[in-house]
N, C-alpha and C positions, 0 to 999 in steps of 0.2 A: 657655193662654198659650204661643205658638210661642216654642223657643228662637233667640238672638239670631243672627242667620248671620255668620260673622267676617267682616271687610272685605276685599275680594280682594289687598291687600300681603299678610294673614298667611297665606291659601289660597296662594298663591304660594309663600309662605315655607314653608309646609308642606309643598309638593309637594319643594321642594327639600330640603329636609332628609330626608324619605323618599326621594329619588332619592341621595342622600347613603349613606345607611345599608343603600339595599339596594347600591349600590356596595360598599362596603366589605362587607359579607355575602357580594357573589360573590368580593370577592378574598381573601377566609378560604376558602371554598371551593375556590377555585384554587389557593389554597397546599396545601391537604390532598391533591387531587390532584395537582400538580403534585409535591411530595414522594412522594406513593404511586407516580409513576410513574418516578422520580430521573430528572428532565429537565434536573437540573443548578440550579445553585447563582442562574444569573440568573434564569432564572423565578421561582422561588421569591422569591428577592428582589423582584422585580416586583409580584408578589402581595401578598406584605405591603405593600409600599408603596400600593397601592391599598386595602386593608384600611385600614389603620390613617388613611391618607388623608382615604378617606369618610369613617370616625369623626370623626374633628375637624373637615370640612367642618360634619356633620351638627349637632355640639355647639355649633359656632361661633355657627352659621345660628338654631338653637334659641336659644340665651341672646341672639344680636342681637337676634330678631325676634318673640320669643314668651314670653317672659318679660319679666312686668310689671317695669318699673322706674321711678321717682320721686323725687323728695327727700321721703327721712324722716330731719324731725331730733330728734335726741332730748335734751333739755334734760339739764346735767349740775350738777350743785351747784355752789355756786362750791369754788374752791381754798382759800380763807384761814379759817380757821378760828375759831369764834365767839370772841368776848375772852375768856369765862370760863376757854374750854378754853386759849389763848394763857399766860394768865395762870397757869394749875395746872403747865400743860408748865413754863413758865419755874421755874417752884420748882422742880419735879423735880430736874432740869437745874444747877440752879446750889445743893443742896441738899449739907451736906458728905458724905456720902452718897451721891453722885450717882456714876454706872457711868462718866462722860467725867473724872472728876476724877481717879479714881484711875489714876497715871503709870506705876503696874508694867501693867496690865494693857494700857494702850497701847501702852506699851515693846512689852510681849511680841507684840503684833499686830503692831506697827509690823514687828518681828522676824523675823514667821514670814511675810508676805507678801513681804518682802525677800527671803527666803529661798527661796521657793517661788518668785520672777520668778529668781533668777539658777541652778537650778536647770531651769526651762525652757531656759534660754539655752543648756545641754551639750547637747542633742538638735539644736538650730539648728546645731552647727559641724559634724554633717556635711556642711551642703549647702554651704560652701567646698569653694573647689577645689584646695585640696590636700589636702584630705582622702580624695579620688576615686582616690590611689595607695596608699590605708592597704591596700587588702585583694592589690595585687599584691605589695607588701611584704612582707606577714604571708605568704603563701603561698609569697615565695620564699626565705623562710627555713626549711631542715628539719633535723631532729639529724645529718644527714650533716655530715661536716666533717673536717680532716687527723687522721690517726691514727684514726679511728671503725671499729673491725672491722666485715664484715660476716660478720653470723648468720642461721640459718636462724628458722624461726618459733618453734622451743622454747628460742631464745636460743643455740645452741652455734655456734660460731667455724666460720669454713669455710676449706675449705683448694681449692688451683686443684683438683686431685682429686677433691673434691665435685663439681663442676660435671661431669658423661659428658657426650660429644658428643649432639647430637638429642634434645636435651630445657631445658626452661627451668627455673631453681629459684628460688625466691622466696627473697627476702634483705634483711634488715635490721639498719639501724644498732642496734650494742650498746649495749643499754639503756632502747632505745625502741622496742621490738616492736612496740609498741601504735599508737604516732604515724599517723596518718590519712593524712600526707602524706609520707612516709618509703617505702610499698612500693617496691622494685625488682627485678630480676631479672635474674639473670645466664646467658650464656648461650656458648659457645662453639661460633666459626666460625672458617672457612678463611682466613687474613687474605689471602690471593694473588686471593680472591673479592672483596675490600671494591671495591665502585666511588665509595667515598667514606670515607676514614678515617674515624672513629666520633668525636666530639669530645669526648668522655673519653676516648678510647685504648683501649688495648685489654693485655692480657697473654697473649702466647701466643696469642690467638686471643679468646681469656675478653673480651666484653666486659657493661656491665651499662648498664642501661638502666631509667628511673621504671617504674613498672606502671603511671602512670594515666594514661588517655586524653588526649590533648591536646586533645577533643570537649567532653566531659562529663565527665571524670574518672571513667570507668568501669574496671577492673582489666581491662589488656591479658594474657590469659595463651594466647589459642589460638597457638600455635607451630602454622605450617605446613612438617614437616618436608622437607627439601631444598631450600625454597626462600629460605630466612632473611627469612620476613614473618611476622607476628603480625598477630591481628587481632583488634580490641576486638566481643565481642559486641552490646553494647549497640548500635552502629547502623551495624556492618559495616565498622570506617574499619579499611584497612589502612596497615599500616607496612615498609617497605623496611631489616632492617636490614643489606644488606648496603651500603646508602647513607645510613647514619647513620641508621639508625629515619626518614628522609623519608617520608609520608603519599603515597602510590599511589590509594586510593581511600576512601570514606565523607567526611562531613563535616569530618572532622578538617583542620584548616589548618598546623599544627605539627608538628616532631619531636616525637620522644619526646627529651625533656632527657638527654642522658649522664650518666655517674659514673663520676671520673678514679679509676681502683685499680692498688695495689700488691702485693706479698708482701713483706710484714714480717718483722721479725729472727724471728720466732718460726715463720714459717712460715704464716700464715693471712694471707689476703684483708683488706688495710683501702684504706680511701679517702683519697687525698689532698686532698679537697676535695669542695664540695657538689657539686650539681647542674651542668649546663652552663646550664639554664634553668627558672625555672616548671615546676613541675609538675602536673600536672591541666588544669582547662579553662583555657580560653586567653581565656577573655571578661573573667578577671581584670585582664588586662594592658591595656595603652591600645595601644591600634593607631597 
């Protein structure tokens, strides 16, 4: 007995579907070469779009055309249930006994689903739009603030004389060594040099300046000495400061925030006030 020869729509259909699949097999291949040989980012994309392409051409083609399809139905019970069982449920149910009669135990559902919807609902209010300034807020708050001495890292008090010329010294608000968003650094220049006063001022020359990047918030510490620029390692962004810490080159968009300081009755470095701006990355803020 000769097998049956398919009718020429599914020979058709075949052919295309294989013209399909070896399509998308060249453009897997093309991607593997075209990567092996880094011909750049279009070809490669190209490739895979013809890969992946023929694949769905070829799947398409298959399920339209060659795969059997028909109506099967399949008979389903009915819904309502016989009287007997009608009849047992309703006892259950309406039985003094019954799990729907007792009122604490609904209460307590009634309770806890209540509970658990208005619970959802805190996580929904940050997508209000005032909510979108919570975290430039939180950020431009730091323990800087009038009277706050600044200290070195092991906590002791600093005095203008701590600070030598041609080098930078790391300085924090008393009390909160530790705060994330608090480093800054102090530094002393030429003020006859400044081409832009400093927007915290300056003492003597001593002015001080956030340590974190106005990029990324990476710790600005490289001093390049004679030219009064710093530069954040992380992605090369320098800062001007003898032009108020102004950003010269890298990604950085922003100064470096100032910190207005005094000398106190006692003789040591405090701040009259926080920051001039934001500290750290700059993406917090709304442009």
């Amino acid at each position: 007995m000769s097998a049956r020869r398919p009718p020429a729509a599914e020979r058709a259909a075949g052919r295309r579907i294989v013209t399909a699949f070896l399509a998308s097999a060249a453009g897997a291949v093309g991607f593997a070469v075209v990567y092996a040989l880094n011909a750049g980012p279009q070809w490669e994309g190209v490739s895979l779009a013809v890969a992946f392409a023929g694949l769905a051409v070829g799947l398409a083609q298959w399920g339209r055309h060659l795969v059997p399809v028909g109506g099967y139905v399949e008979e389903h019970e009915g819904f309502t249930p016989p009287p007997d069982e009608q009849a047992m449920t309703a006892a259950v149910l309406t039985a003094p006994d019954s799990p729907i009669r007792r009122r604490g135990l609904l209460a307590a559902l009634g309770l806890a689903v209540t509970a658990i919807g208005i619970a959802v609902l805190f996580p929904l209010r940050s997508l209000l739009p005032w909510n979108r300034l919570r975290p430039a807020v939180a950020f431009s708050r730091t323990p800087w603030g009038a009277g706050v001495r600044l200290v070195d890292q092991q906590g002791r008090p600093l005095r203008p004389e701590d600070v030598p010329a041609g080098t930078l010294v790391g300085v924090f608000p008393e009390g909160s060594v530790d705060s994330g968003d608090a480093p800054a650094f102090a530094v002393r220049l030429e003020p006859q040099r400044f081409t832009r006063p400093p927007s915290g001022g300056h003492v003597g020359g001593l002015v001080v300046w956030s340590m974190l990047c106005t990029h990324a918030g990476c710790p600005v510490r490289l001093y390049l000495k004679g030219t009064g620029r710093v530069l954040c390692p992380c992605h090369q962004s320098s800062f001007d400061l003898l032009a108020d810490a102004h950003p010269i080159a890298g990604p950085a968009a922003r100064p470096l925030p100032g910190l207005p300081i005094e000398v106190g009755p006692d003789g040591f470095l405090r701040a009259t006030g926080g920051f001039t701006g934001p500290p750290g990355a700059g993406f917090w803020r709304r442009q």
